[in-house]
Every structure is written in C-alpha cells, then in structure tokens.
N, C-alpha and C positions, 0 to 999 in steps of 0.2 A: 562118685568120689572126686573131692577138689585138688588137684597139683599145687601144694607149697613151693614157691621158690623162695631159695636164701639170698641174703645179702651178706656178704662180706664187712668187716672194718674198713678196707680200703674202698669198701664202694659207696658206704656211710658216711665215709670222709667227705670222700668225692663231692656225694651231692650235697654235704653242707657246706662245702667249702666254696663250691660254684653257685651258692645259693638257689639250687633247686628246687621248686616247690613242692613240697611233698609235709603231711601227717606223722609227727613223731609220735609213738603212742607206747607209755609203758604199761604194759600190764598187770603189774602188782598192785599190791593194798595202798593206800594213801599215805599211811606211817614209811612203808617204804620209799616213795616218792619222796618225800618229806624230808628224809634224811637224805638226798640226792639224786640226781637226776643226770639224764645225758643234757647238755645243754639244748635248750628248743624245746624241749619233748613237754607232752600233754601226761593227764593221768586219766587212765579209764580203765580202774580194777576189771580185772578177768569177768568176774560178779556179777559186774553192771554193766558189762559190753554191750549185752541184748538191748537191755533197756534205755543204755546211752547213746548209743554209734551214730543215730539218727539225727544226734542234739550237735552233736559235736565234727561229724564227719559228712562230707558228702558220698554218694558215689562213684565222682566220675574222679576223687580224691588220689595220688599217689600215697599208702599209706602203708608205715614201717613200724613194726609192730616190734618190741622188745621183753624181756624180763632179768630175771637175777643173773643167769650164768647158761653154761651149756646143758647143762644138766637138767634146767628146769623148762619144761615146756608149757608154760601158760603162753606164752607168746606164737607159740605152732598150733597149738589150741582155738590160739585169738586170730590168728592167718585163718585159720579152716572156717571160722565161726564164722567170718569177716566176706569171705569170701563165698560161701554159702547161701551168702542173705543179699550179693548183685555189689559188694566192695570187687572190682574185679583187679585191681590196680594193690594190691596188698603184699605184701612182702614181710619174711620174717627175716629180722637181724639177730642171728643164732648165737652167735658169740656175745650179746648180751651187756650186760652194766660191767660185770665183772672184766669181759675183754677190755671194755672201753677204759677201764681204773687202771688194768695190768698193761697194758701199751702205753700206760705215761699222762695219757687224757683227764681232762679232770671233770670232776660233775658239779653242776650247778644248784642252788636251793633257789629258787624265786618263789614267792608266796602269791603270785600270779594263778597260777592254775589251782590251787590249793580253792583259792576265792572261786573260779568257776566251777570246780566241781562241788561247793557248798552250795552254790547259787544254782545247780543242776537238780538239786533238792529242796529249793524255798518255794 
C-alpha cells in the first residue's frame, strides 16, 4: 500500500512563488482544463495517466497532482497510480482548483498544453 501525502495551499504557493521545480498536473478532462487552470499546471486526464505519465513526466520529477474540489478524488487516485509505477516524488494538492478560485487566486487558459496533449495523440 502507497502513503499519499498532502500539500497545502500555502505550501503550493510557496513552491511557485520560490519558483521550485516541480510537475503541476491537473487531473481532469481536457474541457475542464480548458475552461481554467491553476497557472503552470499541465493536463493529463485521470484516463490517460497510464498511458501518458511516461510522455510527459519523469521519475525522479517533484509532481503535484490536483483536480476539481475536496470532494473529488481523481487527484488521490492519480497520487497512488503515480506513485505505484516508481513517481516517488508525488504529491496531492487536496484543496484542489476550487480552493485555489475561493482564496482569491485566479486560473489561467493558455492553449499551450492543450496543443501538447493533441500532439500526445498524432
């Protein structure tokens, strides 16, 4: 059995504000990405974890894994999956898009990742 640890909002801050090198990765659908994001953050549906992680991550990567809200665990899912497969460095940000909107933060669109996860399919 894999040990999830959490990340805080203030610890999410922390490392982007100290510019930290670490893997932002949301976990939802594309459409969800699409209408916003944490700023930074990549997209690799829950879905296609398996089959993307490889393309997109390394694993010696620090990698913070998010999704919709507290409620929703695709992101403690994508921790275990992550971490399962030799991500040893993984982390879930539990409080999620929805803390990051309700604490004043704002999310970004860039049509950046959008283009590489099309291009993760051609």
């Amino acid at each position: 059995m894999v040990k999830v640890k959490f990340i805080s909002l203030d610890q999410l801050f922390e490392m982007i504000t100290n510019n930290q090198k670490f893997k932002l990765v949301e976990v939802l659908d594309k459409e969800d990405f699409k209408q916003g994001h944490i700023p930074g953050a990549i997209n690799i549906p829950l879905d296609d974890l398996k089959s993307l992680s490889n393309k997109f991550l390394k694993k010696n990567d620090t990698i913070v894994t998010y999704c919709a809200n507290y409620a929703c665990h695709a992101s403690t899912i994508a921790t275990e999956m992550l971490l399962k497969v030799g991500f040893k460095k993984t982390i879930d940000f539990k409080g999620s898009k929805k803390l990051w909107v309700d604490s004043g933060l704002e999310l970004e669109n860039r049509e950046i990742e959008n283009i590489i996860y099309f291009l993760a399919f051609v």
